[in-house]
N, C-alpha and C positions, 0 to 999 in steps of 0.2 A: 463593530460586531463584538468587539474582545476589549476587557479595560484593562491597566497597567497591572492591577490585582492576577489577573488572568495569563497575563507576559509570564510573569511573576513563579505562579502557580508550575505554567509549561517549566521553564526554566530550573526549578526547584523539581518536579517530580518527572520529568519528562515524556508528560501528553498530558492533553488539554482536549474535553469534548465539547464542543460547539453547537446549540441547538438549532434549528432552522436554518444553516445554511442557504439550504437551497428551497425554493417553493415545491407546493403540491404537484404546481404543473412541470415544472423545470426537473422535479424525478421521475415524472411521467413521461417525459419525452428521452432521459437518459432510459428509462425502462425499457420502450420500445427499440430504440436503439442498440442496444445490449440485444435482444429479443432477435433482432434482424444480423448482428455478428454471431452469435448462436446457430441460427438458421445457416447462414451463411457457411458458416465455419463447417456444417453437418454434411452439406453437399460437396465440399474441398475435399483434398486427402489429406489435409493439415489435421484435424479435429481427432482430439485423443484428450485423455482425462490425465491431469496433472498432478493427481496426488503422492505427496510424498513418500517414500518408501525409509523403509527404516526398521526400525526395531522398539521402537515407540509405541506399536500397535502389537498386538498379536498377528499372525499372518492370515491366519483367515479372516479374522477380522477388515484388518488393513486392504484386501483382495475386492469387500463387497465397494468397499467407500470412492466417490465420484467427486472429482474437481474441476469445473472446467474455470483455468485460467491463463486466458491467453492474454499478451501482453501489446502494447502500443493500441491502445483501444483509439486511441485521437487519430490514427490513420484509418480508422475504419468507417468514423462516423463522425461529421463534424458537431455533433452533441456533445461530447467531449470535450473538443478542442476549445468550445464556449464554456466549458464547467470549469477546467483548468485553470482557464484566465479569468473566471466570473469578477466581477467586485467588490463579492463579499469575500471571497477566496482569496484574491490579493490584499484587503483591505487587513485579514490576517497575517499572511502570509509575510507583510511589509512590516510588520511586529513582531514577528517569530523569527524570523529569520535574520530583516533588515531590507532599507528600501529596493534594492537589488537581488531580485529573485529568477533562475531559473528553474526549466524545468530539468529533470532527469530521462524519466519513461513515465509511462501511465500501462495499470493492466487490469482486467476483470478478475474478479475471484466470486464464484458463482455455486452454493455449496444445494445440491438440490433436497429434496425433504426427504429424509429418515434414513438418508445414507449420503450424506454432504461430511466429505474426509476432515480431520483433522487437521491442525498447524500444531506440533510441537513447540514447546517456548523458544527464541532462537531470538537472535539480531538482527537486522538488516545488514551491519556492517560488513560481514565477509563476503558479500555480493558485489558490491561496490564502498571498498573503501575512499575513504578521502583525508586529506590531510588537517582541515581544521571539524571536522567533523557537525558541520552545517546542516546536513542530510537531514532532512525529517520526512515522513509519509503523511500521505492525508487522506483518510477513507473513507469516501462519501458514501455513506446508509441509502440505498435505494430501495432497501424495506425495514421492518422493527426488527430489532436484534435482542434478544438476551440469550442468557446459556443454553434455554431449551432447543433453539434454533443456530447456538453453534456464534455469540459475540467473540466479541475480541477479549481477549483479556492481558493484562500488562500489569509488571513490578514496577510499582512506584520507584524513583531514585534508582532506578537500575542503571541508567547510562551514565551514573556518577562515575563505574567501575571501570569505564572504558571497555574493551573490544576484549571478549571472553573465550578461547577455542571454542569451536562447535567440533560436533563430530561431522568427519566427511566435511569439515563444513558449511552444513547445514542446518545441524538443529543442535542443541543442547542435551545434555545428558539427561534422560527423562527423570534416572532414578533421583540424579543431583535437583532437577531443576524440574519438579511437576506443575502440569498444568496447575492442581489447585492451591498452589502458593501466590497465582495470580490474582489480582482484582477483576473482577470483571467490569466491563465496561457497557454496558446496555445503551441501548439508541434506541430512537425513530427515525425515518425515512425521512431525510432531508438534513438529518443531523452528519458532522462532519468530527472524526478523534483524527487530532492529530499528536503524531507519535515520535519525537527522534531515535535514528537508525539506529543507536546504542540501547535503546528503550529493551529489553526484554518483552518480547512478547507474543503472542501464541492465542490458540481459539480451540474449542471442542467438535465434535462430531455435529452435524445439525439430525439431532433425533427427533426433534420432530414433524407436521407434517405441510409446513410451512419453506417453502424456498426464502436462500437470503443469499442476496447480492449484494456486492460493493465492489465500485471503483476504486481504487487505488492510484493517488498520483504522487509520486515521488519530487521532490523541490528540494534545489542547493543556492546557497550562493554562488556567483560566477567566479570569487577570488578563492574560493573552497575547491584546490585540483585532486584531481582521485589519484592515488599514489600507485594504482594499480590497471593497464588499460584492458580492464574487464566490463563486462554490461555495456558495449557501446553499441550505439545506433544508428540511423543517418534521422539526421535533425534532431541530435542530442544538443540540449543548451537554447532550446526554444526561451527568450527570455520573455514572461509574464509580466512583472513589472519590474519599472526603472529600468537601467541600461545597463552595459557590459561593459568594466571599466578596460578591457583587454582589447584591443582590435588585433583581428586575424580572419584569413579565410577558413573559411566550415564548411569540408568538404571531405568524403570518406581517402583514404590512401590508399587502398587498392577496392577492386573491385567484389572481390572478398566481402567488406565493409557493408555493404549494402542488401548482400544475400542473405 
């Protein structure tokens, strides 16, 4: 899927986008998928919109805009759990990373049309740190993205700088670090950006009148430990390819853990 040019590239600017990951019908089955935890989700008392609050926005502004993202999509739908591990997925994954890859979490981010919120520029790192800093995201396009519908966008060689305060953090200084100092990264649906956690990076409002989804899966190395025990889950460390050079039981410590 990806040549050494391409290693290369990640490693040097930190993310690399990937065209056809996935086929026409293999986003159409993550679509409906997605479509039915949506549904799902509306009838729960879980279901609540996720947009970041801050000062990034104006308040009224900020007030109209809708996120729905909720996280561990692979327990909800085993479409996922097949995307995750796909073989064009690992096929990267085993290059970017190295032959030993797990997973982290997976979650939707689902920005609906003409008032799909904002991502301020930000890290992934202070969510879950880790010690050699392995972490990359992978966010697979379940429809065509550019700015008018609210892409990704990302600083080249930004994870050079290592781990940056956020505010609260969570996001970045807007006035220090604005969206349009980003590249944007435009896709199609079946295309995959992948981004290491140090990556700077951030998305606009989706003004227009197009929905855009994307899965999000998070991947480390297994000898990559988080120096911090935040974000954990039960059946964290699902490993995709190659093996876990560490043996141990995997099982939550309290009951807690699981709730």
């Amino acid at each position: 899927m990806i040549t050494p040019q391409d290693v290369e590239f990640y490693k040097e600017n930190g993310y690399l986008l990937v065209k056809g990951v996935f086929s026409p019908s293999e986003v159409e089955e993550m679509r409906t998928a997605l479509d039915g935890i949506l549904d799902r989700a509306a009838k729960s008392k879980f279901d609540k919109s996720h947009t970041w609050q801050g000062d990034y926005l104006p308040p009224e502004q900020l007030k109209k805009l809708v996120l729905k993202g909720f996280h561990d999509v692979h327990y909800h739908d085993s479409a996922f759990l097949r995307a995750l591990a796909h073989p064009n997925m690992t096929a990267i994954l085993s290059q970017l990373i190295g032959p030993n890859v797990q997973l982290h979490h997976s979650k939707m981010l689902v920005k609906p049309p003409e008032k799909g919120a904002a991502f301020p520029l930000h890290q992934d790192y202070p969510y879950f740190p880790h010690e050699r800093h392995t972490m990359l995201a992978a966010s697979v396009h379940l429809d065509d993205a550019n700015m008018e519908n609210g892409c990704i966008c990302v600083i080249p060689k930004s994870h050079k700088q290592g781990p940056i305060p956020h505010i609260g953090s969570h996001y970045l200084d807007a006035h220090e670090y604005p969206l349009s100092m980003a590249t944007p990264c435009p896709a199609q649906a079946g295309d995959v950006l992948f981004f290491n956690y140090l990556t700077i990076h951030g998305s606009d409002i989706n003004r227009s009148d197009r929905i855009r989804r994307n899965v999000l899966f998070q991947y480390r190395d297994p000898m990559d430990p988080p120096t911090a025990n935040v974000h954990v889950n039960w059946g964290q460390g699902l490993m995709v390819c190659g093996h876990n050079p560490v043996f141990k039981e995997y099982r939550p410590s309290t009951v807690s853990d699981i709730e």
